[in-house]
Every structure is written in structure tokens, then in C-alpha cells.
C-alpha positions in Angstrom: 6.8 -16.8 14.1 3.2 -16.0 13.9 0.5 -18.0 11.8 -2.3 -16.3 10.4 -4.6 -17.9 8.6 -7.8 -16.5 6.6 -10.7 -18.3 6.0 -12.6 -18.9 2.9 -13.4 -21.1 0.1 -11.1 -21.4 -3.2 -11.8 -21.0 -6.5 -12.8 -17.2 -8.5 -16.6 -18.3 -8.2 -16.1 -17.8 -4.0 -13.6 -14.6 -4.0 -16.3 -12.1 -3.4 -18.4 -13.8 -1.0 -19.0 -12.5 2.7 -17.5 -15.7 3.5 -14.6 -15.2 2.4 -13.7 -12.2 3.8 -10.7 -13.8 5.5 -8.8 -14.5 2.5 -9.3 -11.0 1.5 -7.9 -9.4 4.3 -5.0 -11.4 4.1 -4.8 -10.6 0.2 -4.4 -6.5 2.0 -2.0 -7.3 4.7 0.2 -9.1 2.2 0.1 -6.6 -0.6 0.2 -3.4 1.9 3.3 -4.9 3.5 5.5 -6.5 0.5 5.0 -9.7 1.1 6.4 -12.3 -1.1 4.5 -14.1 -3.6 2.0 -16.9 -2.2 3.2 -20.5 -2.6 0.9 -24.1 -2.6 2.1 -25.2 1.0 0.4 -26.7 4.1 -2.9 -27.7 1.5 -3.3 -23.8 0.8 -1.6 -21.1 0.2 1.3 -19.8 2.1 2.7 -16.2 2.1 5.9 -15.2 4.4 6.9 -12.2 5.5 7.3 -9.5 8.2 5.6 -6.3 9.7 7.9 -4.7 11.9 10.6 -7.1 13.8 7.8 -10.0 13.7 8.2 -12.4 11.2 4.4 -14.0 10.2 2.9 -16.9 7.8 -0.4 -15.7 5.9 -2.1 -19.0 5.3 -5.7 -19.2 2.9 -6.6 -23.2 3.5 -7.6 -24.5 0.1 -9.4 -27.2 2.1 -12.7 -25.1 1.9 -14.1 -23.6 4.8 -15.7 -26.8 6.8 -11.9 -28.3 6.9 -9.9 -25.0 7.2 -8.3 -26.4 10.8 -6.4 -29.2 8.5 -4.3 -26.8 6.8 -3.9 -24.2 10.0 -3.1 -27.4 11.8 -0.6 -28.7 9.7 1.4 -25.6 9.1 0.9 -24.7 13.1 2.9 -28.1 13.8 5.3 -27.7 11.1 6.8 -24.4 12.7 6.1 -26.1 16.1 3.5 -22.9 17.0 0.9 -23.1 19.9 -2.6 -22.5 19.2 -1.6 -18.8 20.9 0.7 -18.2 18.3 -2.4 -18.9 15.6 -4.4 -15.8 14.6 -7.8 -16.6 12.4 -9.5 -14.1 10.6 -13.3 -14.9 9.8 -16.7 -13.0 9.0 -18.8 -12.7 12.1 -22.7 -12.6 11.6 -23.4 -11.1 15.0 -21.2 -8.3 14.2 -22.5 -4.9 12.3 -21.4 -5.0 8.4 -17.7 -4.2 8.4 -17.1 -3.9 12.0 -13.7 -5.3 13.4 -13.8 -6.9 17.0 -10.4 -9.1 18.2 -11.5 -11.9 20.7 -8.6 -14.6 22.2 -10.2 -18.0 22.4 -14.0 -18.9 22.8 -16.4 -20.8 21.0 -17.4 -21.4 17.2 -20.8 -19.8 16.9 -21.4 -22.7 14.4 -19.0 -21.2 12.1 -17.5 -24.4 10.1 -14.2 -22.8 9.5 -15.0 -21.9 13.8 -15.4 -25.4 14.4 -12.6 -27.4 12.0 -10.4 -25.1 13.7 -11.4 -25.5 17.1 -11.0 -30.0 16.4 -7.5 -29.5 15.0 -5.5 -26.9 17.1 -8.0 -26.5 20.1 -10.3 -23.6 20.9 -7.2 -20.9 22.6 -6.1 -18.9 18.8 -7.0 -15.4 18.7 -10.2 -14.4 16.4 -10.1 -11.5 14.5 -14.0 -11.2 13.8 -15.2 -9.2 10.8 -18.7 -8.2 10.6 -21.2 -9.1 7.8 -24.1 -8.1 9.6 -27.2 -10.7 9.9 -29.8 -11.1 7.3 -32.5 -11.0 10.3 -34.2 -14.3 9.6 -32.6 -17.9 10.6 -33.4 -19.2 6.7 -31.6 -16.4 5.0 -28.0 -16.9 6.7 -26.7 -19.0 3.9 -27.3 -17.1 1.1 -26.2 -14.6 2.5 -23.3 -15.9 4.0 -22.4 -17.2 0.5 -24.0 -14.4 -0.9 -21.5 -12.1 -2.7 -20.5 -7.9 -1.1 -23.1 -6.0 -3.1 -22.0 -2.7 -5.1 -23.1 -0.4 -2.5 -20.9 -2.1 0.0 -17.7 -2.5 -2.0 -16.9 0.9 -0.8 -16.7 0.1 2.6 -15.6 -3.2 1.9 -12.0 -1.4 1.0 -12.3 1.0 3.2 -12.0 -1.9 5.9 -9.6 -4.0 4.3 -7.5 -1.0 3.5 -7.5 -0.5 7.4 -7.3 -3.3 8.8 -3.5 -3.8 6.8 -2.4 -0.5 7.6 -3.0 -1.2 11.2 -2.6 -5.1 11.5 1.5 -4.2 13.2 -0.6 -3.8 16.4 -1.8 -7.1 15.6 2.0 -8.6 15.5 3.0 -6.9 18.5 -0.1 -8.0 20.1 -2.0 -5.0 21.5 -5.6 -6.3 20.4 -7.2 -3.6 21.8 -5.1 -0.6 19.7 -5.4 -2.5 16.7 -9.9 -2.5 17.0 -9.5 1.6 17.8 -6.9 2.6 15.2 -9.1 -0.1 12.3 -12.6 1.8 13.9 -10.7 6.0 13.5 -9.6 4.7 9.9 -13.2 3.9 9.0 -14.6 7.4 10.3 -12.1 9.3 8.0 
């Protein structure tokens, strides 16, 4: 069993925000690979399933972002996982708009959903990063963090997501590094 959790805030008013591009890709991975139908579990929602022989938990925290590791915590020591077994995908200001890296362990970058995280399950769960870019001055990171994808970028925005399913078996069988080339090829089509 694999846990993968997405992080975001709840609630309509947050689903297009930058940060909440977690739950998003989660929303693909589950559709593109007939998952069954979310259930309230763990304080968010919980969505089982497989790709390929690997049998995975999708888990969006309804905790809000600054207390995602609460939920990621509680299902990870319900299945008895270790924090290796925990895959977290987040948006990543020092990464180009819509650029995928995969990074096992590290810091939090003083991402919230980073740092509750970190406090609950410890800092070694893989981090599938997801770019939003950086507004280029320190004051405008929270609006546009919380801002919402503009039109333009909704394009790419699918074009991503879209990928990032298609592609997330590497992810399951654990070959990081073929899962960032095959998402980056998709994107060039």
C-alpha cells in the first residue's frame, strides 16, 4: 500500500487556486485510473484504488493546508505505512509554472502543508513538486499563491494534470526519474 496525499484547502471558493494544485492532480490520477468514489476518512477525503499491481490511497486533508500532516498522519499509521511509503504532491514556487520535479525527503521551503507534514510523519516522504512559478517580489507570494490559474494558463494547467496521471504508474513502481521525463515529452506534444 502506498499513501498519496494532495495538498490544498477545501471548499469550491479554493479549487482553482495555485495552492491547491495537489488536490487537482489527485482529482486526474483518480479519474484517469477508475478509481472508486472518494469517501470522508482520515479528516479528508479518501480514494482507493490501483495502477498496475500497486494498490494506493489518494488522500485530500480537509484540515486546510497549515494542518495537512494530521490527516496524512493519521491514515499513514492506520495502514501501519512509513513516511517512505507517503508520497505528497504540492505547488512549488521555485519551480517554472507547470514544471514537475520528484524530490525524496528534504526540507519545507516554508510551505505550511511542507511543514505540518514534516511535524507529523517526519521529513523522509517523497515530494512531487509542481511548479507555479514565483511572482518575483517577496510581498506578492500570497496572493498569488492563493491566487486562482488564470485563463491563459488553464491550457497548460490540463495539459499537466492530464500527464502527470497518464504517467504517475512510474510513480507506483517507483522510478522517480522516468516518471519527470515521460510528464516533461507529454508536455512538448
Amino acid at each position: 500500500m502506498q499513501l498519496w496525499a494532495g495538498l490544498g484547502n477545501p471548499g469550491a471558493e479554493f479549487a482553482m487556486q495555485r495552492h491547491n494544485v495537489g488536490f487537482m492532480v489527485l482529482d486526474a490520477i483518480a479519474e484517469v485510473h477508475g478509481f472508486a468514489a472518494p469517501k470522508q476518512k482520515f479528516r479528508g477525503w479518501a480514494i482507493e484504488g490501483r495502477i498496475g499491481s500497486e494498490k494506493l490511497l489518494l488522500l485530500k486533508p480537509a484540515t486546510f493546508m497549515n494542518r495537512s500532516g494530521e490527516a496524512i498522519g493519521e491514515a499513514m499509521r492506520f495502514y501501519k505505512l512509513e513516511p517512505q511509503d507517503v508520497t505528497v504532491f504540492h505547488d512549488e514556487l521555485d519551480l517554472a509554472p507547470f514544471k514537475v520535479k520528484v524530490k525524496q525527503g528534504g526540507g519545507t521551503a516554508g510551505h505550511n502543508g511542507l511543514r505540518s507534514t514534516d511535524t507529523h510523519i517526519g521529513p523522509d516522504f517523497r515530494r512531487i513538486r509542481i511548479g507555479i512559478g514565483h511572482p518575483g517580489n517577496k510581498a506578492r507570494v500570497n496572493g498569488h499563491v492563493l491566487g486562482n490559474y488564470k485563463k491563459h494558463e488553464l491550457d497548460p494547467l490540463a495539459d499537466m494534470l492530464g500527464a502527470m496521471a497518464a504517467e504517475a504508474h512510474w510513480l507506483a513502481e517507483n522510478d522517480n526519474a522516468r516518471f519527470m521525463s515521460d510528464v516533461a515529452l507529454r508536455q512538448q506534444e
